[in-house]
C-alpha positions as CSV (number, residue, x, y, z in Angstrom):
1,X,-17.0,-48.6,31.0
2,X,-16.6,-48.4,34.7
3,X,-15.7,-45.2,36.2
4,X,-12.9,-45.3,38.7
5,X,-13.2,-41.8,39.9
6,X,-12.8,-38.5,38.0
7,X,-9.4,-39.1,36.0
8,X,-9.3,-43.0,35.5
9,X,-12.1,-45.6,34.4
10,X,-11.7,-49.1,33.6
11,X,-12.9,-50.7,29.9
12,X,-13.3,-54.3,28.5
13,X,-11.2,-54.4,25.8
14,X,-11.8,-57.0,22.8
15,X,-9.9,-60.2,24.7
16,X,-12.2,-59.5,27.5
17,X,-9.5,-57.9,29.6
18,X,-10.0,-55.2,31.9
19,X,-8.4,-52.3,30.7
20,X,-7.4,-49.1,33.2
21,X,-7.5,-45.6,31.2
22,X,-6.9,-42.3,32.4
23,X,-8.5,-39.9,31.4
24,X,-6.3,-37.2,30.1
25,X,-9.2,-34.0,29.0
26,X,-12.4,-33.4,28.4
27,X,-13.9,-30.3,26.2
28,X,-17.4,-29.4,24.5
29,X,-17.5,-28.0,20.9
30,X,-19.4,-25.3,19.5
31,X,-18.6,-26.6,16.2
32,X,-20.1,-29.9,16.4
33,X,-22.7,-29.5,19.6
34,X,-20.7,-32.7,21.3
35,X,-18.9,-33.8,24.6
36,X,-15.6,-35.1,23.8
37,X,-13.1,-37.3,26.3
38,X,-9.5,-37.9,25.4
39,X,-8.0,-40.7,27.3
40,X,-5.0,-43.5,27.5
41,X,-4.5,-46.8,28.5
42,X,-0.7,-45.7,29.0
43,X,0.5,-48.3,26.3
44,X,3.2,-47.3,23.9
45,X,3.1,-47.7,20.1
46,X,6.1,-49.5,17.6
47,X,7.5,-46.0,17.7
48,X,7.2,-44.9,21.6
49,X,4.6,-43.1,21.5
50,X,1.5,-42.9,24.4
51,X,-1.5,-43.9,22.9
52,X,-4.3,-41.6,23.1
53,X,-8.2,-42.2,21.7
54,X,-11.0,-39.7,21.7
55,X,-14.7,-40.6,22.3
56,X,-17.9,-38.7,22.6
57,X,-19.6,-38.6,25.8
58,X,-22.7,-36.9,27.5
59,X,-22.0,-35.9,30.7
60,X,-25.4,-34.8,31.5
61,X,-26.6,-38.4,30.9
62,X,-27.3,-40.8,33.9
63,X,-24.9,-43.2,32.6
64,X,-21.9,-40.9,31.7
65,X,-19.4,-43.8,31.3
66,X,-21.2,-44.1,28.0
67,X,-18.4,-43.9,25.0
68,X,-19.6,-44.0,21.5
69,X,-16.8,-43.8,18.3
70,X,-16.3,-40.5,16.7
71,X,-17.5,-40.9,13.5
72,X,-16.7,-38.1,11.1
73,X,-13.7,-36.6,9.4
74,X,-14.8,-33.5,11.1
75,X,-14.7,-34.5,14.7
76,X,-11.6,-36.1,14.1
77,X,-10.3,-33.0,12.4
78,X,-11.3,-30.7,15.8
79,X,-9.6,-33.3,18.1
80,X,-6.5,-33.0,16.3
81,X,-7.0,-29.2,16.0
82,X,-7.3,-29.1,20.3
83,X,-3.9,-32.0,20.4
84,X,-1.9,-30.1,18.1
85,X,-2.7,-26.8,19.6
86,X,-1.7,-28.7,23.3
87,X,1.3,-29.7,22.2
88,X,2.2,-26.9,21.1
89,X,2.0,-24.8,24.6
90,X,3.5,-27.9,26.0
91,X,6.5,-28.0,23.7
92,X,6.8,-23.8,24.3
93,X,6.1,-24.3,28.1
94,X,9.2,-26.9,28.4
95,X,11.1,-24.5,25.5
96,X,10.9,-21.1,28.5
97,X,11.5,-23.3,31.7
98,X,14.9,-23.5,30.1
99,X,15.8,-20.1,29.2
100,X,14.8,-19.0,33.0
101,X,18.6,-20.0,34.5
């Protein structure tokens, strides 16, 4: 991983191709004592949808741009915990712009 400043860094993908991601959050949990990063590469699936991926990172290492797979059914549990929870105030965020006319 190549780090293209704060929000965006650059991966090799499996063809070899240079990939740009942006890098969408970042949070520590108490739960499982890890950094997480949750990130795009802005490409859409069969249905439309942004792609998003989670990683852990340490951001206290020397070589930060370090990502390593999340592993267990309970990291992937408090990712999708912190998404749905985001989506959430997004979707009641958009819901109360409307009502203020």
């Amino acid at each position: 991983m190549k780090n293209e400043g704060k929000n965006s860094f650059t991966v090799i993908n499996d063809e070899g191709k240079e990939v740009k991601c942006d890098v969408l959050f970042t949070f520590d949990s108490d739960e499982t004592k890890k950094s997480y990063i949750v990130y795009t590469d802005n490409t859409k699936d069969k249905n439309g949808n942004i792609r998003v991926y989670a990683s852990i990172f340490n951001p206290e290492s020397d070589d930060a741009t370090e990502l390593l797979p999340i592993e267990t059914e309970k990291e992937w549990k408090v990712i999708e915990t912190i998404l749905e929870s985001l989506q959430e105030e997004i979707r009641n965020q958009s819901n109360g712009e409307g009502n203020n006319n």
